[in-house]
C-alpha positions in Angstrom: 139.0 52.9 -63.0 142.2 55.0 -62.3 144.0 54.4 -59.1 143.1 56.8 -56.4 144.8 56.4 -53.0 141.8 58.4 -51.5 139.1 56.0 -53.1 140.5 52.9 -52.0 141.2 50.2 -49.4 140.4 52.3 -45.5 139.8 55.3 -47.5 136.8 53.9 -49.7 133.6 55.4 -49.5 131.5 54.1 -47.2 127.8 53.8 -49.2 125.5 53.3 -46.2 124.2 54.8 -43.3 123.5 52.3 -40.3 122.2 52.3 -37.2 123.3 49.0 -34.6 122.3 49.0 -31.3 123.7 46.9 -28.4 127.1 46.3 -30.1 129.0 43.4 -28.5 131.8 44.4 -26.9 135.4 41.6 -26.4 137.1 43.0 -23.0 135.6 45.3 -20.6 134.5 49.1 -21.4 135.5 51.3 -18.3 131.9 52.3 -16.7 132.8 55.9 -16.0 133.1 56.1 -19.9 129.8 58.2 -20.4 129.7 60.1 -23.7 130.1 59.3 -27.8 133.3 58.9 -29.7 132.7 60.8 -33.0 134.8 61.1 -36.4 134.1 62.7 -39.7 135.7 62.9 -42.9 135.4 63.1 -46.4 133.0 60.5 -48.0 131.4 60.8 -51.3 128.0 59.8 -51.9 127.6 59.7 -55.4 130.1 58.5 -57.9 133.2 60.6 -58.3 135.6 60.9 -61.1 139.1 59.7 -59.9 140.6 61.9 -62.8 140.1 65.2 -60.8 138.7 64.2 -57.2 140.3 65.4 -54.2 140.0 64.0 -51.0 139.4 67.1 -49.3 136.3 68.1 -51.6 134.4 64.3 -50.4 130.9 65.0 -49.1 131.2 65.0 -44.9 130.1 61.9 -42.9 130.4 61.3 -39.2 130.9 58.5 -37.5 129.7 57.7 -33.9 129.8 55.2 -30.7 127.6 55.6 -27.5 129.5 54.6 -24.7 127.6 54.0 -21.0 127.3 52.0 -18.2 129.7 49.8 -19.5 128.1 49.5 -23.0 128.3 50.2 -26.6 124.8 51.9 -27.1 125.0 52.2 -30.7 127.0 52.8 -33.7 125.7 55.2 -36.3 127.3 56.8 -39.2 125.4 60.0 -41.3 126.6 62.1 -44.0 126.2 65.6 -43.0 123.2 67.0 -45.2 123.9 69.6 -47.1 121.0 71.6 -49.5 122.5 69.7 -52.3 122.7 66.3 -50.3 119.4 66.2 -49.0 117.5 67.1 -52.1 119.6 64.2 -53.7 118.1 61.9 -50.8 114.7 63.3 -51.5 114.9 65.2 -48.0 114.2 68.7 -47.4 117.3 70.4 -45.7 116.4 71.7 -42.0 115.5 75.6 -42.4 118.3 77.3 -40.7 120.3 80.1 -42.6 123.8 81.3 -43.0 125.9 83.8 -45.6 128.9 81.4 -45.4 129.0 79.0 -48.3 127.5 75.7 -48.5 130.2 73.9 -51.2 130.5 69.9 -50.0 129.7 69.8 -46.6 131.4 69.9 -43.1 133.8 67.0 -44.0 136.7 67.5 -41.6 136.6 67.6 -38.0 133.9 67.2 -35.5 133.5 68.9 -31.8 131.2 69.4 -28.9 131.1 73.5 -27.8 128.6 75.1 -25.5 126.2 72.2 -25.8 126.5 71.9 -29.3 127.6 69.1 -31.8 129.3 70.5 -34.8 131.2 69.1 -37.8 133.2 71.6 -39.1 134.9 72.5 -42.3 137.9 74.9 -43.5 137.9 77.8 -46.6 134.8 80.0 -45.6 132.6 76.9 -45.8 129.9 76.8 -42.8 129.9 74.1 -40.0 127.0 72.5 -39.1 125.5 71.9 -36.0 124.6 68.0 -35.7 121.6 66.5 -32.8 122.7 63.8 -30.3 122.0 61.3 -32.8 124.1 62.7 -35.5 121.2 63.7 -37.7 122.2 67.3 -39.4 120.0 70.3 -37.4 121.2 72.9 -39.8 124.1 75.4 -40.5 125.8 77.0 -37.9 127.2 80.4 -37.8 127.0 80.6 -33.4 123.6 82.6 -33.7 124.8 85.3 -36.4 127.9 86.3 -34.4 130.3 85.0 -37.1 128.7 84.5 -40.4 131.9 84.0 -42.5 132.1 80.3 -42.2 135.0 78.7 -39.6 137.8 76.8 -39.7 138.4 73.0 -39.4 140.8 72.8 -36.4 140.0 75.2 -34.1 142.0 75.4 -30.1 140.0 75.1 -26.6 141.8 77.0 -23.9 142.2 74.9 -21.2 141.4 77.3 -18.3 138.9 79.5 -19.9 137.5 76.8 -22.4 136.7 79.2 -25.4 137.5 78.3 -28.7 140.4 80.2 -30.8 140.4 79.7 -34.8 141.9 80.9 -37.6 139.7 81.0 -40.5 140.2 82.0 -44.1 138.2 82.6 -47.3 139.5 82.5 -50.6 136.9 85.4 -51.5 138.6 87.0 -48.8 141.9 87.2 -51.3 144.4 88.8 -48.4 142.5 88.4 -45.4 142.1 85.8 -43.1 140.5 86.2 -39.5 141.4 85.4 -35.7 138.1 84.3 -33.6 137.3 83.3 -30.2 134.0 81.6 -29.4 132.9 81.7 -26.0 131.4 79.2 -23.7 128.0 80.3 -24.5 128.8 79.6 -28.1 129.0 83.3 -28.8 131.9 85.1 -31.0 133.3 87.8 -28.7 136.4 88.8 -30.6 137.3 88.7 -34.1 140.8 90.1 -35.6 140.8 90.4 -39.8 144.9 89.7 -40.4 146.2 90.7 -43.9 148.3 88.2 -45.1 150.3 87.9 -48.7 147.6 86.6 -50.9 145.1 84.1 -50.8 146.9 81.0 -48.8 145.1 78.0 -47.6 145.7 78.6 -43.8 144.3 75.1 -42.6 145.6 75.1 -39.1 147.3 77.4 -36.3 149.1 77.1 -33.1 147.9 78.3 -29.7 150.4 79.1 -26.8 149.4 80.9 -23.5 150.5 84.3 -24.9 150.5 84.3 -28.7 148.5 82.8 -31.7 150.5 81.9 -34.6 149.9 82.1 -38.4 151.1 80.0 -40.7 150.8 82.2 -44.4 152.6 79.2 -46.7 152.9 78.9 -50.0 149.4 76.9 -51.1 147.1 79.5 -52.3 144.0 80.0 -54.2 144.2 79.0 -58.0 141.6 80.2 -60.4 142.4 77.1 -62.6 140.7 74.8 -60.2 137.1 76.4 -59.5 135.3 75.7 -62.4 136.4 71.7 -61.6 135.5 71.8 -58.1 131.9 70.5 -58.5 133.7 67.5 -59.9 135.7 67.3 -56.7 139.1 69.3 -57.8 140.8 71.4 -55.1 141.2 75.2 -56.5 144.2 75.6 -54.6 148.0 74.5 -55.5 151.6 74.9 -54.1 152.3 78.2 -55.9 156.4 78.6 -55.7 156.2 82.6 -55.9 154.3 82.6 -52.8 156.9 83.6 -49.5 156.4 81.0 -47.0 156.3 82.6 -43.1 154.4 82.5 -40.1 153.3 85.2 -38.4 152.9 85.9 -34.4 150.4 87.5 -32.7 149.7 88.3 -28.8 146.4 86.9 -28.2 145.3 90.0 -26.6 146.5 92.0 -29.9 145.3 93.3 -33.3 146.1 93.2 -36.6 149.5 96.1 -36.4 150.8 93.6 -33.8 151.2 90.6 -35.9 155.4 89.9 -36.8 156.3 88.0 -39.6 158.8 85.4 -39.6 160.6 83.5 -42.6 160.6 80.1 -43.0 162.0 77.3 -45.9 159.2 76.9 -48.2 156.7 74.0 -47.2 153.3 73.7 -46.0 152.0 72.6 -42.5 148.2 71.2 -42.1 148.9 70.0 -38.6 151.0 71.7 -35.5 151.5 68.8 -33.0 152.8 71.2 -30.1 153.4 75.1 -29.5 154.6 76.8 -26.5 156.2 80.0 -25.3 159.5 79.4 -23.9 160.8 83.1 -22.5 161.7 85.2 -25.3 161.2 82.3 -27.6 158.0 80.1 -29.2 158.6 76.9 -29.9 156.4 75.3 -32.8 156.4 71.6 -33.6 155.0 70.9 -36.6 154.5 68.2 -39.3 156.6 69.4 -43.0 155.1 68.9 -45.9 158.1 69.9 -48.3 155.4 70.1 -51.1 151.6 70.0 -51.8 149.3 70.3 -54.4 151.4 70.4 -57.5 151.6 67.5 -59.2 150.2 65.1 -56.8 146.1 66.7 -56.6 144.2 64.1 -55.5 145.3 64.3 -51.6 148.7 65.3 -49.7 150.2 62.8 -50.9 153.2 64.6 -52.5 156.1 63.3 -50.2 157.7 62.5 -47.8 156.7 64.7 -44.2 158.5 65.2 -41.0 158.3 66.3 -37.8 160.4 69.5 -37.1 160.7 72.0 -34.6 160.6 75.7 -35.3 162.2 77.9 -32.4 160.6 81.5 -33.3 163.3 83.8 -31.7 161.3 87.0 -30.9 164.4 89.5 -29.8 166.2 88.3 -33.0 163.5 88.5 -35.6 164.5 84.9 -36.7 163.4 81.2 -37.0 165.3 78.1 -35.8 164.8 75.1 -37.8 165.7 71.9 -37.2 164.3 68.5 -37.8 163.2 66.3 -35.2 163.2 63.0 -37.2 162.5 61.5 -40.2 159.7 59.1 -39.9 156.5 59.5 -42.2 154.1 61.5 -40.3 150.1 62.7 -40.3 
């Protein structure tokens, strides 16, 4: 078989689900631990063809420990069923509904909001809302208040503890949309933002004042959709693309957004953002390039951490690189 780096050694598929109870535990777990520590992430579950899979198109599984009392309840670990996944398992899929799409599952993140378990995916995909036992109860769209699928990494105000996201749908083309999700679970705002083309807008950054947009240049690509049942990514670093970010006041619309130009690169994960007077400053991990010849994962090169200071009086961006130690 072809070397993959996202098929191999910690990132090898994991081919079981388990369920172990009364784990043993070497030390002492703190007794006011009460609660699960969860993870998901891409794991195929039938065999993939290394020639054209991507890591980020890996069916979702989640991974969980009960702690309480001063115990390790149980470990359990279930992919996140899918219509597709379940029928393969001879399952029927739990009868809930959404308009989002239903492509590979909610293989990316997972969060607790208003009571609610849900693994979440990017790219107009829908999240899924998971029981307490990390069995799949069925799509999620926060009871028909936001129906166009959700984003992977979305921001919980401290004070008020809604959720902020930045979604985006490659059917979308120019569009992509600001949300905030209440504590009841409930979309009460949504802003539709028109951006250059069809970018793959995996992340944002959150400040007290502004939310920030990062339009960069790794965009939808025909080339890869008719591949992406056999795991391919239909997006790639597209060099015409303008790379910028874009800053909005999070009590603004669309007109308010200002646009910013940056050095071409891509960012999937802001590590800090904060306003600073007239300024916002933006740490963020620098991918210098992704998704053109490397497609099997970011695995391009080398990333580092640098710090953008958004100047908003001048209209300019600041950068500067904080070090130059592998990140993400």
């Amino acid at each position: 078989m072809r070397h993959h780096p996202f098929l191999e050694g910690g990132f090898a598929p994991v081919k079981q689900e388990h369920t172990v109870t009364d784990l043993r535990v070497t030390g002492t777990i703190p007794a006011h631990l009460d609660g699960r520590y969860l993870r998901n992430g891409p794991n195929p579950a039938a065999e993939v063809d290394p020639e054209t899979y991507n890591w980020f198109t890996g069916d979702g599984m989640v991974h969980g420990v009960r702690l309480r009392d001063g115990r390790a309840e149980w470990y359990r670990n279930r992919w996140v069923r899918t219509p597709r996944l379940a029928a393969a398992f001879g399952e029927r899929f739990p009868a809930t509904r959404s308009s989002a799409l239903t492509g590979p599952g909610a293989n990316t993140n997972v969060i607790g909001h208003a009571g609610r378990t849900l693994a979440l995916i990017e790219a107009g995909y829908a999240c899924e809302e998971l029981s307490d036992e990390l069995d799949t109860v069925g799509f999620s769209d926060f009871d028909g208040t936001l129906p166009r699928g959700y984003t992977a990494h979305p921001k919980r105000d401290p004070e008020s503890r809604e959720l902020h996201a930045v979604s985006y749908f490659f059917g979308k083309e120019n569009q992509v949309q600001y949300s905030v999700i209440d504590r009841a679970g409930h979309a009460r705002r949504s802003v539709d933002i028109r951006v250059t083309g069809s970018p793959m807008m995996h992340d944002f950054s959150l400040t007290e004042s502004h939310v920030v947009l990062y339009d960069l240049p790794v965009t939808f690509d025909a080339r890869g959709t008719a591949e992406t049942a056999n795991g391919q990514l239909p997006y790639r670093w597209n060099p015409r693309y303008p790379a910028r970010i874009g800053v909005m006041p999070r009590s603004g619309g669309a007109r308010d957004v200002r646009w910013f130009e940056v050095e071409p690169c891509y960012v999937f994960h802001p590590m800090n953002a904060y306003d600073d007077g007239n300024t916002i400053v933006l740490e963020v991990v620098r991918h210098p390039k992704v998704f053109d010849q490397e497609l099997h994962g970011p695995d391009e090169a080398t990333t580092t951490l640098a710090r953008w200071t958004v100047d908003l009086d001048a209209r300019k961006v600041r950068e500067e690189q904080v070090n130059d130690h592998a990140q993400e």
